[in-house]
DOKOLGU-95509 format. One record per residue (C-alpha): x, y, z. Coordinates in steps of 0.2 Angstrom, whole numbers, plus 5000, padded with zeros to 4 digits. Example, Ala and Ser with C-alpha at 12.3 -4.5 7.8 and 13.67 -1.06 7.14 Angstrom:
506249785039
506849955036
end
This chain:
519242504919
517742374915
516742404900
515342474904
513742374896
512242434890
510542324889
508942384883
507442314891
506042274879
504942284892
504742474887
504742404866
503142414857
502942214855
501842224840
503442294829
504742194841
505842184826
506042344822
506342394840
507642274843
508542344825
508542524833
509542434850
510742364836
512042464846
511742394861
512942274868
511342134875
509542144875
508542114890
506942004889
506042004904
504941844906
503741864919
502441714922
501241824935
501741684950
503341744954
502841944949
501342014947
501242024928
501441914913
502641944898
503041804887
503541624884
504841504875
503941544860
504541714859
505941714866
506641604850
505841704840
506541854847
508441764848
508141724826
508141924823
508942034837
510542104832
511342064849
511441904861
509941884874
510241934892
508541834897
507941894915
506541724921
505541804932
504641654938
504241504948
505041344948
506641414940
507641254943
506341184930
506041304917
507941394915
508941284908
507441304890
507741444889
509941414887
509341264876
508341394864
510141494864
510141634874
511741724879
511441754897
510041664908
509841744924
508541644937
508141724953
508941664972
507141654977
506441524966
507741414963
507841264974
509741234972
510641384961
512341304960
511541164953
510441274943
512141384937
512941234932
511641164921
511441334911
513241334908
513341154902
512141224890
513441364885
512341484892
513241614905
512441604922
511641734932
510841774947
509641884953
509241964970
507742064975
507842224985
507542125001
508542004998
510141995010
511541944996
512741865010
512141695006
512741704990
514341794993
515441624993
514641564978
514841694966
516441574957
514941474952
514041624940
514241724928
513241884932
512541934947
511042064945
510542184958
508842214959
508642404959
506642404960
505242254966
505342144949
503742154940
503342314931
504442444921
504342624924
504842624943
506142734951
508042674956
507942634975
509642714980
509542624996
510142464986
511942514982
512642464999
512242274994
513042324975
514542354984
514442204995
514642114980
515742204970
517042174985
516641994985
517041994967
518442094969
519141964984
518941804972
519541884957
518141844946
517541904927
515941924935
514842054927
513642154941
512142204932
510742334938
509142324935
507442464939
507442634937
509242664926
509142834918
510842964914
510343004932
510742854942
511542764931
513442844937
512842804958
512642614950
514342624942
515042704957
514542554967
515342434955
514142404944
514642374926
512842304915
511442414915
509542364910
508842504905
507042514897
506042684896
507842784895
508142694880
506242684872
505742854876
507042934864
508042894849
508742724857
510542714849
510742894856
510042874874
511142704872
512942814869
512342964882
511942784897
513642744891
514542884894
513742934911
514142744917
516042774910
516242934919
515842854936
516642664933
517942614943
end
């Protein structure tokens, strides 16, 4: 069975005491910054500048979502400033092999991301070159939104390319994860799960067990 891995989104933190919301995700197995530059999405989050400052005092390693433009450019910083994981999306990088390759050079693990109308066959024969590939269950942009079930026949798509290659690759979910959809997701091969106002909106290191425990009971 694959370990079944649970990221809070800060997206759904109060920022003005980020420090003591990322202590209370200290259970957690990654945290999931959400950098947004209002170009790629509709919204704006936050920079470089935060993001080291958020990688000197979280408790767990950095699963850094760039929502933004010009990813081929930008990415690779944001290794450099240490993150864990860096995932860039399909759509706005130029070459994403490339673009994998660099973040791993950096000793960053490489992911991918694909939004809801994106058609993943493309990348299918290039998943030995990632690390992570994260299915978008929402539009990226805003927290809050609900799961689109109508995403899990592409989650399987790649979870069976994963399986035909062999690959350590963790299949991450991302938009509208609650105790509720969170088993569908593992049923269809998912294994990392952001999950922002599930967390938030309760005592975090409980919702973080009870997200576990649903994803467990549906993993494969």
């Amino acid at each position: 069975m694959t370990a079944q891995r649970i990221n809070p989104s800060i997206l759904s933190a109060d920022f003005v005491n980020l420090q003591s919301e990322l202590e209370a995700i200290s259970t957690a197995d990654l945290v999931h910054v959400d950098v947004m530059d209002n170009h790629f999405v509709p919204n704006l989050t936050m920079g470089p500048p935060i993001v080291e400052r958020i990688q000197g005092v979280s408790p767990v390693p950095l699963d850094v979502h760039l929502m933004i433009s010009d990813a081929d450019r930008w990415a690779p910083g944001y290794a450099d400033l240490g993150a864990y994981s860096v995932t860039f999306h399909a759509e706005a990088a130029e070459d994403p092999v490339a673009l994998a390759r660099a973040l791993r050079a950096r000793g960053a693990r490489a992911g991918i991301a694909l939004k809801p109308g994106t058609d993943p066959e493309p990348y299918l024969e290039l998943l030995p070159e990632f690390d992570q590939v994260l299915v978008m269950t929402v539009e990226p942009g805003f927290g809050g939104q609900s799961f689109m079930h109508d995403m899990m026949p592409k989650l399987r798509r790649v979870a069976e390319a994963r399986a035909r290659f062999g690959l350590d690759l963790w299949l991450q979910v991302d938009g509208g994860i609650t105790v509720d959809t969170i088993g569908i997701a593992a049923e269809a091969g998912a294994d990392t799960f952001v999950a922002g106002s599930a967390v938030y909106s309760g005592v975090p290191e409980e919702r973080i067990a009870e997200l576990r425990t649903a994803a467990a009971a549906h993993a494969h």
